[in-house]
C-alpha positions in Angstrom: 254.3 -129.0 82.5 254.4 -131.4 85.3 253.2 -135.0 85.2 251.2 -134.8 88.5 249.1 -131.4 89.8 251.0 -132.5 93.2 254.0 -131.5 91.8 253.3 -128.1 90.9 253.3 -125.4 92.9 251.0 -122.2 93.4 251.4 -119.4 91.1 252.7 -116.5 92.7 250.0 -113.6 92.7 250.1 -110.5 91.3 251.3 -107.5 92.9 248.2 -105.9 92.9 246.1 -108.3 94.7 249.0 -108.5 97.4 247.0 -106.6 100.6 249.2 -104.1 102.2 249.9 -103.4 105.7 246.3 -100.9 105.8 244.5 -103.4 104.2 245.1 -106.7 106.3 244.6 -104.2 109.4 241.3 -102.9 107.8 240.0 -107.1 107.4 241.6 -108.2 110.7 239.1 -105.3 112.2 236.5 -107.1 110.0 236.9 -110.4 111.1 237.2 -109.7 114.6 233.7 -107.9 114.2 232.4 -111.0 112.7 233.6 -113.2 115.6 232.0 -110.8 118.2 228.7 -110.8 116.2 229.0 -114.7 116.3 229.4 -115.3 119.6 226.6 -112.2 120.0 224.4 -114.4 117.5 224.8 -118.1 119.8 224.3 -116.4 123.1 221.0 -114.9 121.6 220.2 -118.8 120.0 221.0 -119.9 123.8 218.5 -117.4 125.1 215.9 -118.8 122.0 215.5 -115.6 120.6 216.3 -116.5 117.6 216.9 -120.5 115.7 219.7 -119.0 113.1 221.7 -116.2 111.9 218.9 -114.8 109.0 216.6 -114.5 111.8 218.7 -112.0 113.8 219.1 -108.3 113.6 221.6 -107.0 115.0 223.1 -103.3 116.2 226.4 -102.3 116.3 227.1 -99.2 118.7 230.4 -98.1 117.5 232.6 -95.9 119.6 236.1 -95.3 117.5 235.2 -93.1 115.3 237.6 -94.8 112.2 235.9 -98.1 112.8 232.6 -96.5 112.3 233.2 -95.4 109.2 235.4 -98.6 107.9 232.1 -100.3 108.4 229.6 -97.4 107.1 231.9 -97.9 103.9 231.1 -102.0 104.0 227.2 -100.9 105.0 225.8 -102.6 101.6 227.8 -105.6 102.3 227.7 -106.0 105.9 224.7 -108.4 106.3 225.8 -110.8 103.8 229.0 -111.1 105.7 228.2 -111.4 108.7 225.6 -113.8 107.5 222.0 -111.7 109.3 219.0 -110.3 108.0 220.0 -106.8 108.7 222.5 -104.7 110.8 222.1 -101.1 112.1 225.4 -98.9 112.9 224.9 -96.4 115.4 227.6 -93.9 116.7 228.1 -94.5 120.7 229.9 -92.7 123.5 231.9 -94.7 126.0 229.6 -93.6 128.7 228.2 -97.2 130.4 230.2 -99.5 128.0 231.8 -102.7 129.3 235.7 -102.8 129.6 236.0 -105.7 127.1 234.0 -103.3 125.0 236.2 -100.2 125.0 239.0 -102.8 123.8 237.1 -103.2 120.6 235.6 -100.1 120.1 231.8 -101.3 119.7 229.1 -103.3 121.4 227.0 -106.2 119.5 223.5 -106.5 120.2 221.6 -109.2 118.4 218.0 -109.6 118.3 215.5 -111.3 116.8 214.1 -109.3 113.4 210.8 -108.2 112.4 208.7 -108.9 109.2 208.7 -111.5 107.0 210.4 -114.7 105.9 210.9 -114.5 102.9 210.9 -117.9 101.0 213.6 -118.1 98.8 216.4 -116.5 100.8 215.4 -116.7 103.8 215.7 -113.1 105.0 213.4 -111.3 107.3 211.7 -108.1 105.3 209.2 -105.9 106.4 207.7 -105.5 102.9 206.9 -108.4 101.6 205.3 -109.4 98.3 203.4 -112.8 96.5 204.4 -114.4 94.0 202.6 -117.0 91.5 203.8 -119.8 93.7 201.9 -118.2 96.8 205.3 -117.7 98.7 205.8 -114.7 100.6 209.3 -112.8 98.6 211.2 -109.9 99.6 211.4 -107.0 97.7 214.7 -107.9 96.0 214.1 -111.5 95.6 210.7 -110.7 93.7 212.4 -108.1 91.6 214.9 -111.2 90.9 212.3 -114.2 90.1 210.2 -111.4 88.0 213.2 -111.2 85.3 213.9 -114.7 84.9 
């Protein structure tokens, strides 16, 4: 043992949570979606459509036909990434896409979403339901709050 933590050094990860050449292709494909949506997300908070990312819906017309179902396999996880209330995937044609589009393989549209806030997490739902404190809950929230 060392007598200082600043003189010990990282433990060397298992092989099997070492990502392999797929893998760190697959999440550099990610995170260059979730820059795009960003930069989707503050043009649509410069045009006050919407004051932060919960508030935001936003469509992703996918035209590469791997990409689209990379992110069809994330689908359940995609909003809570990309940090919105809810994201739609639809398959596209190039037909009247943007050159700086085809590069990426999708367009980002963000708009402002429908329904309710609700209070706890702050996500926009169209179903919303009470609770005792009189605050307006999504569906998965209320199912939360109900078991506690």
């Amino acid at each position: 043992i060392e007598e200082s933590v600043h003189l010990t050094f990282f433990p060397h990860p298992e092989e099997k949570y070492i990502l392999n050449d797929e893998a760190e292709k697959r999440w550099e494909k990610i995170f260059a979606l979730k820059i795009r949506v960003n930069i989707a997300l503050e043009q649509a908070r410069k045009n006050k459509i919407i004051g932060h990312s919960l508030e935001s819906h936003v469509i992703i017309k996918i035209f590469d036909e791997n990409l689209y179902q990379l992110l069809i396999d994330l689908k359940d996880d995609l909003m809570d990434f990309l940090i919105v209330t809810s994201v739609t995937l639809e398959k596209d044609s190039l037909k009247n896409v943007a050159e700086e589009d085809k590069t990426y393989g999708y367009t980002v549209i963000a708009e402002k979403a429908s329904g309710n806030k609700c209070g706890r997490c702050w996500k926009y739902y169209e179903k919303t339901e009470t609770s005792e404190e009189d605050k307006a809950l999504c569906p998965r929230c209320s199912e939360i709050i109900n078991q506690i």
